[in-house]
C-alpha positions in Angstrom: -69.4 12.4 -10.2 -70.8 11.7 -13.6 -73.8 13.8 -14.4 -76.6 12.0 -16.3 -78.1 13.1 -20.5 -81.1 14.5 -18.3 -83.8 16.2 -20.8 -87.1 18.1 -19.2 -89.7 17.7 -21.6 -92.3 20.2 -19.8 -95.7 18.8 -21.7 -94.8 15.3 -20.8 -93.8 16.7 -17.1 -97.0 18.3 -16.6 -99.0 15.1 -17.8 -97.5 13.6 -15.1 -95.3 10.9 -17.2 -91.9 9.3 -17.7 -90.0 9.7 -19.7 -86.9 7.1 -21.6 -83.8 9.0 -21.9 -81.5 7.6 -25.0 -78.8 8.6 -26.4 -79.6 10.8 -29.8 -78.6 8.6 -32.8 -76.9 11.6 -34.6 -74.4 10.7 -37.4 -71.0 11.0 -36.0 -68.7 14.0 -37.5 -65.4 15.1 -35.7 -65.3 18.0 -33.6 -62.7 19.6 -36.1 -64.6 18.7 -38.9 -67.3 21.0 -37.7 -65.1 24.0 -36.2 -63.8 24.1 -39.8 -67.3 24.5 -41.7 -68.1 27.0 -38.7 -65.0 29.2 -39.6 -65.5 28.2 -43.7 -69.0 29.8 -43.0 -68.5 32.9 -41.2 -65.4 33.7 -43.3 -67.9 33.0 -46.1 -70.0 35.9 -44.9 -67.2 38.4 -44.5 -65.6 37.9 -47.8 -66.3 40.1 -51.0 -67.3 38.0 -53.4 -67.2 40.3 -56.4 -62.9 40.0 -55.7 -63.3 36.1 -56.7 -65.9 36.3 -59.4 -63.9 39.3 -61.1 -60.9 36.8 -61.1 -62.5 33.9 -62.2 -63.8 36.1 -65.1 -60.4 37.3 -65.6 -59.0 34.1 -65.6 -61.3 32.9 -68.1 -61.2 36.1 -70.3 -57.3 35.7 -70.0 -57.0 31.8 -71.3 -59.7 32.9 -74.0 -57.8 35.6 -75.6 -54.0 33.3 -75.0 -56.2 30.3 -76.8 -57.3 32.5 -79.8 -53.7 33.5 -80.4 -52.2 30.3 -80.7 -55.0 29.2 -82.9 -54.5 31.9 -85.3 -50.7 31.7 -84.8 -50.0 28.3 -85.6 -53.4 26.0 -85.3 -55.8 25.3 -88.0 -58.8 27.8 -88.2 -61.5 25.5 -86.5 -63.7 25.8 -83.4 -62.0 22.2 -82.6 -58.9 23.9 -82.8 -60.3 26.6 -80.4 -61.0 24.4 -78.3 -58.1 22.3 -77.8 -56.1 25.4 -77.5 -58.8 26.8 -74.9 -57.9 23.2 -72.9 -54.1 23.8 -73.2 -54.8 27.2 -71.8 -56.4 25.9 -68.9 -53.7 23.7 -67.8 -51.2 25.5 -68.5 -52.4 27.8 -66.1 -52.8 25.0 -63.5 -48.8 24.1 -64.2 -50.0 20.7 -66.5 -49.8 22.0 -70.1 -47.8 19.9 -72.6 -45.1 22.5 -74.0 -44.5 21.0 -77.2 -48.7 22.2 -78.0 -46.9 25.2 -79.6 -43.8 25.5 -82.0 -44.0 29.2 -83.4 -42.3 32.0 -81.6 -45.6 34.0 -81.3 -46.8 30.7 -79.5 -44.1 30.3 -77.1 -44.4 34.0 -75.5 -47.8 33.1 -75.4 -47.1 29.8 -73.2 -44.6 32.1 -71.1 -47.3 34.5 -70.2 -49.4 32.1 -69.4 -47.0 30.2 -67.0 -46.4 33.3 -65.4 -50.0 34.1 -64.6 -50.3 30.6 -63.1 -47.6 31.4 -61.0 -49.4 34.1 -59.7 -52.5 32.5 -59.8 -51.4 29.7 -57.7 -49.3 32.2 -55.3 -52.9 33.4 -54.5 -54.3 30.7 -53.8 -51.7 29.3 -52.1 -52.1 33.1 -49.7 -55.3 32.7 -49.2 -55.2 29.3 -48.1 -52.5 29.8 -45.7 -54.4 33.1 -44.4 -57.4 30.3 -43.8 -55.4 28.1 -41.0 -53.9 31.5 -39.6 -57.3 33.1 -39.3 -58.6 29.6 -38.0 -55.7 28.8 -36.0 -55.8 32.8 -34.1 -59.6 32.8 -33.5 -59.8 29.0 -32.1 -56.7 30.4 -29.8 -58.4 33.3 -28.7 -61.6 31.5 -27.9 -63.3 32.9 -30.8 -64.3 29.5 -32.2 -67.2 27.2 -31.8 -66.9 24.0 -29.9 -68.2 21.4 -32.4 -69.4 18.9 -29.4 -72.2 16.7 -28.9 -73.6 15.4 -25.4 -70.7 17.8 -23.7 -71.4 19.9 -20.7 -71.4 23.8 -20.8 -69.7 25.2 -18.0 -71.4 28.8 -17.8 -68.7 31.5 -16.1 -65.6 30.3 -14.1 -64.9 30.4 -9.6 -63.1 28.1 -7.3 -66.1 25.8 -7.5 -66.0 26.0 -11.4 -62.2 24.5 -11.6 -62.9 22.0 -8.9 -65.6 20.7 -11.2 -63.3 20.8 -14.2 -60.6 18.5 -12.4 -63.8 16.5 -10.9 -64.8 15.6 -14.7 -61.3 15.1 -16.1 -61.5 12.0 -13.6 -64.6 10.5 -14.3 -65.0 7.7 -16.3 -66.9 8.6 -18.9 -64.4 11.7 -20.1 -67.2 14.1 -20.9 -66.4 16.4 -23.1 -66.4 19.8 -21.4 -66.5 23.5 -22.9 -66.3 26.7 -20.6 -67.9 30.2 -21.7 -66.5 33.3 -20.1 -65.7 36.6 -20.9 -61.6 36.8 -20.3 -58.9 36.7 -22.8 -57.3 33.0 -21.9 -58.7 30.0 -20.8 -58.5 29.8 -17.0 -59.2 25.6 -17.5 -56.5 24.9 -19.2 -55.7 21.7 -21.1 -58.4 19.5 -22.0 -61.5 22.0 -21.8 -62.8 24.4 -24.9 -62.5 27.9 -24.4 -65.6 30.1 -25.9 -64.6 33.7 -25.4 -68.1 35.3 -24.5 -71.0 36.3 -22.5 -72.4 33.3 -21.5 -76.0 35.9 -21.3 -75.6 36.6 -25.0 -77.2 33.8 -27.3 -74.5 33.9 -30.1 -72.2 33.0 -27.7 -74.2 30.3 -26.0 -74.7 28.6 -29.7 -71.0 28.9 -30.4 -70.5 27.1 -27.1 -72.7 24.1 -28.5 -75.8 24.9 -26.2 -78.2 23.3 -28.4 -76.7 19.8 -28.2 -75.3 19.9 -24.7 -75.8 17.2 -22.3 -76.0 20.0 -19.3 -75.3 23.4 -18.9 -73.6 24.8 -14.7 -74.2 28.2 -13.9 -71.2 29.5 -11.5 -71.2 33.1 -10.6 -68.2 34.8 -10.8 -67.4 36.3 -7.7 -69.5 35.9 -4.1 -72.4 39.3 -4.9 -75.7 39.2 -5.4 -75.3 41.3 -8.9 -73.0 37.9 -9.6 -76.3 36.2 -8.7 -79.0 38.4 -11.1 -76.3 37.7 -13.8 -76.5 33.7 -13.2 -80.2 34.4 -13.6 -80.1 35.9 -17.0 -77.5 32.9 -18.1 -80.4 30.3 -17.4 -83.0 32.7 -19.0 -80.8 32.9 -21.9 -80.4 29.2 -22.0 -83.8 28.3 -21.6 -84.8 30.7 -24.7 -81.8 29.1 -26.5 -82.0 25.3 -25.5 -85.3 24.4 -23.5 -84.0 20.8 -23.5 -80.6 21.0 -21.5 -80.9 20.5 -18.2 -79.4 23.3 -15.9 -77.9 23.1 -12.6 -76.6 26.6 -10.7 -74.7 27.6 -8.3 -76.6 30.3 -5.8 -74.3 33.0 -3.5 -77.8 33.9 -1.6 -79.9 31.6 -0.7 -83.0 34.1 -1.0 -82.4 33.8 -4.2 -83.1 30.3 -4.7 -86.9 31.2 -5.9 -85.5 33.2 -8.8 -83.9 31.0 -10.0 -86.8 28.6 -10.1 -88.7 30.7 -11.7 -86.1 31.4 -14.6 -86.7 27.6 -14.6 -83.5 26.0 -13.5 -83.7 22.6 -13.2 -81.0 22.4 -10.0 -79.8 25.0 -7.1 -76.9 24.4 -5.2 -76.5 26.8 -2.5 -72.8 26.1 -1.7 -72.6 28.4 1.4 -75.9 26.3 3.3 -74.6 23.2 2.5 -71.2 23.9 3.9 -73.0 25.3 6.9 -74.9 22.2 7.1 -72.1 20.0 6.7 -69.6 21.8 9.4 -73.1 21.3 11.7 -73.4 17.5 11.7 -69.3 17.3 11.6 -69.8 18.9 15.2 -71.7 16.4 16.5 -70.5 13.4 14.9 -66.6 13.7 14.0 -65.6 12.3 10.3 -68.7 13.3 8.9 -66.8 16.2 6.6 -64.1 13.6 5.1 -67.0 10.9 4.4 -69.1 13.1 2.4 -66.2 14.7 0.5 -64.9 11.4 -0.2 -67.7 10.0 -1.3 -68.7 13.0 -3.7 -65.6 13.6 -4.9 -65.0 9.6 -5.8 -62.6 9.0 -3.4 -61.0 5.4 -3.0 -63.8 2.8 -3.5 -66.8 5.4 -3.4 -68.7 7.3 -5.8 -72.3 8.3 -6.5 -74.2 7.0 -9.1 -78.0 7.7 -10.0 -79.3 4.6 -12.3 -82.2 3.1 -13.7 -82.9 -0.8 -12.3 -84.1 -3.6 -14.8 -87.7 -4.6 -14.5 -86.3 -8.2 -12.5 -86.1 -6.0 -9.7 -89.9 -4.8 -9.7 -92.3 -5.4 -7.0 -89.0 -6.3 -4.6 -88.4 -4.9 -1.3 -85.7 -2.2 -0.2 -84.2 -4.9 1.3 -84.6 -7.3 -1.3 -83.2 -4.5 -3.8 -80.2 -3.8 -1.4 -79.4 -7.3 -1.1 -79.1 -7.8 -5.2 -77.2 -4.2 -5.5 -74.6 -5.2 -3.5 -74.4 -9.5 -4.2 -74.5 -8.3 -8.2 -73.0 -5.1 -8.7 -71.3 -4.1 -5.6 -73.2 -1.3 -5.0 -75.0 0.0 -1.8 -78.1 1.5 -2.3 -78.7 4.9 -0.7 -82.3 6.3 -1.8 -85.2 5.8 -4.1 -86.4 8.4 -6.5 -90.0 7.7 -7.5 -93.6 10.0 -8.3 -91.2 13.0 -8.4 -90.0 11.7 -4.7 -86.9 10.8 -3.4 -87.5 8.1 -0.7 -83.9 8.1 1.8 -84.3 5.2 3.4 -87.3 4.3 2.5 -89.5 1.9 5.1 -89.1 -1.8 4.9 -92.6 -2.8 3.2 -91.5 -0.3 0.4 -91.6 -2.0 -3.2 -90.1 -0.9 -6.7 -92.1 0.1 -9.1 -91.9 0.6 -12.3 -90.1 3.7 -13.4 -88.6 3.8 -9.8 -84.4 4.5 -9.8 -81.9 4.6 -7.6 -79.0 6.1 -6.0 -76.5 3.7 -4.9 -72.5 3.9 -4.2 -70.1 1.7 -5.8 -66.9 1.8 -7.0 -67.6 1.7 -10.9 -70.3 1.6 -12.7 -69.6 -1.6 -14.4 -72.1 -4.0 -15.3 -74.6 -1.0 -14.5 -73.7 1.2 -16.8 -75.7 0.0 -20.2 -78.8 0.2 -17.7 -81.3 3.1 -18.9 -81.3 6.4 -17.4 -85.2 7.6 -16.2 -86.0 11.1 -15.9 -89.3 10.9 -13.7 -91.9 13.6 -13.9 -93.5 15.1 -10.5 -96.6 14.4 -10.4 -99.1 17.3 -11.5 -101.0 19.7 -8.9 -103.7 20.6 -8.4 -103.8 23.4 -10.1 -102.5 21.5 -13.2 -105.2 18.6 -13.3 -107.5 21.5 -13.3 -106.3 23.1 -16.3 -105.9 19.3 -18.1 -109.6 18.8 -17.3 -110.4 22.0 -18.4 -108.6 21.3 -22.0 -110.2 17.8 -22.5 -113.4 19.1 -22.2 -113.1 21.7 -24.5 
């Protein structure tokens, strides 16, 4: 089930407002592209650089001295001269000097020392660079790397529930791009997901997994405790000192936890464990129940659940009226309303849309719905907010 670029923009949210989600118009740069200057940069901080500028001094002092010695040997006495000899120096080093720039014997065993320190030169080089794609290569295997995504969901700490998601997303339509944080030594996702090695608690870790620009971040404890649960609760605490923005869903072993997680300011609980319960309940009493709601959630054969925005032609019509046009132009069935910071399931008859009003409907695709905006509707403020917003305008 594709899950939505949400953003909670909390002064907005307490003004009571709505609020246009877009996607961010960053300029585009490759994943890889990225990883590599991540790596470039840290090996940049671990590196001594007095090793490289005592051989580029070196280098220079050792051309200098090579360039002065074929001047006196065989060139005339002139900084021109000097010069020119200082060039041939240089690329000789670099395996592109002309041999016939020296004649005398003095000159020659000059232009063999110097091919011989460009051998070694470039040998070097040539080291380091390979040690480079090794280093690179080792850490990015060992989940040691940073993810380099944009818009891509952050899958906090792995379960049963966590690889169901995974294989969930790896069917959807929009291929998100998905990156998993947890602290084991190989990637229990496997092919197609990012593997941060980390504590998804720990805030290094969190920016290495892309946290900043992620679509989402899902909270999954990691085994059925309540510590598993306090430790969910630090993961959104760290997120939301991290990334304010992302939108944050979690997954809750007790549900007398729920209100701590609301006040670590989670945007979604899912208490897996009540809504089985709830589930198994009405599958009692009405038999099928269990493989309709799986199949729809899961997007089963012509089913799947899609939360949209609705152009403005379908303002001030009825739920009827709306149901009608879902189904005659998109072939979608609409299931609920969400509106005010309300979600209306089946609303009454004389309900109409209004603006900023969007829907939750099951269709097969999203097809010609999917270049309609997404709406992230503010609840409306209490009363203990429009008392502190009066209180600010008149000061």
């Amino acid at each position: 089930m594709p899950l939505w670029h949400h953003r909670r923009l909390r002064h907005v949210a307490a003004l009571g407002g709505t609020v246009t989600v877009r996607p961010p118009s960053f300029i585009v740069v490759s994943p890889l592209l990225r990883r590599l200057a991540w790596h470039a940069n840290r090996i940049r901080g671990q590196v001594d650089r007095r090793l490289f500028t005592a051989m580029a001094e070196g280098i220079i002092a050792f051309v200098a001295i090579a360039a002065l010695l074929v001047t006196l040997l065989e060139k005339p006495r002139t900084f021109e001269a000097l010069f020119d000899s200082f060039s041939w120096g240089f690329a000789t080093v670099l395996g592109q000097g002309n041999a016939d720039y020296v004649t005398s014997p003095g000159g020659r065993v000059v232009l063999w020392l110097l091919i011989l320190f460009g051998v070694a030169l470039l040998g070097t080089i040539t080291g380091a660079l390979v040690a480079l794609v090794i280093d690179f290569l080792l850490k990015e295997g060992q989940g040691l790397g940073a993810a380099g995504y944009r818009n891509h969901i952050v899958v906090c700490g792995w379960n049963s529930t966590a690889r169901d998601l995974i294989e969930e997303l790896r069917t959807d339509e929009y291929k998100h791009k998905v990156v998993l944080i947890h602290d084991v030594d190989r990637n229990p996702a496997g092919e197609g997901v990012y593997f941060v090695k980390g504590d998804p608690t720990n805030a290094a870790d969190l920016i290495r997994a892309g946290i900043g620009e992620a679509a989402a971040a899902l909270v999954f404890p990691s085994e059925p405790t309540n510590d598993a649960d306090m430790r969910s609760i630090l993961t959104v605490m760290a997120i939301e000192s991290t990334a304010p923005e992302v939108r944050t869903v979690a997954e809750v072993n007790n549900p007398a936890h729920v209100d701590h997680f609301r006040r670590a300011h989670v945007d979604e609980v899912l208490v897996t464990s009540r809504l089985a319960s709830r589930l198994l309940a009405r599958s009692a009493l009405y038999p099928g129940l269990t493989e309709l709601v799986t199949d729809i959630v899961s997007g089963g054969e012509g089913s799947e659940l899609y939360r949209v925005a609705l152009p403005e032609a379908y303002l001030g019509l009825s739920v009827d009226e709306v149901s009608t046009r879902l189904r005659s132009e998109h072939r979608a069935t609409l299931l609920a309303i969400s509106g005010g910071g309300r979600t209306y399931v089946n609303p009454p008859a004389d309900f109409r849309l209004k603006a900023g009003d969007d829907a939750l409907v099951v269709a097969e695709s999203l097809g010609t719905l999917a270049p309609l905006g997404m709406r992230v509707e503010a609840p409306a403020p209490d009363a203990a907010t429009e008392s502190a917003l009066a209180s600010q305008s008149a000061s």
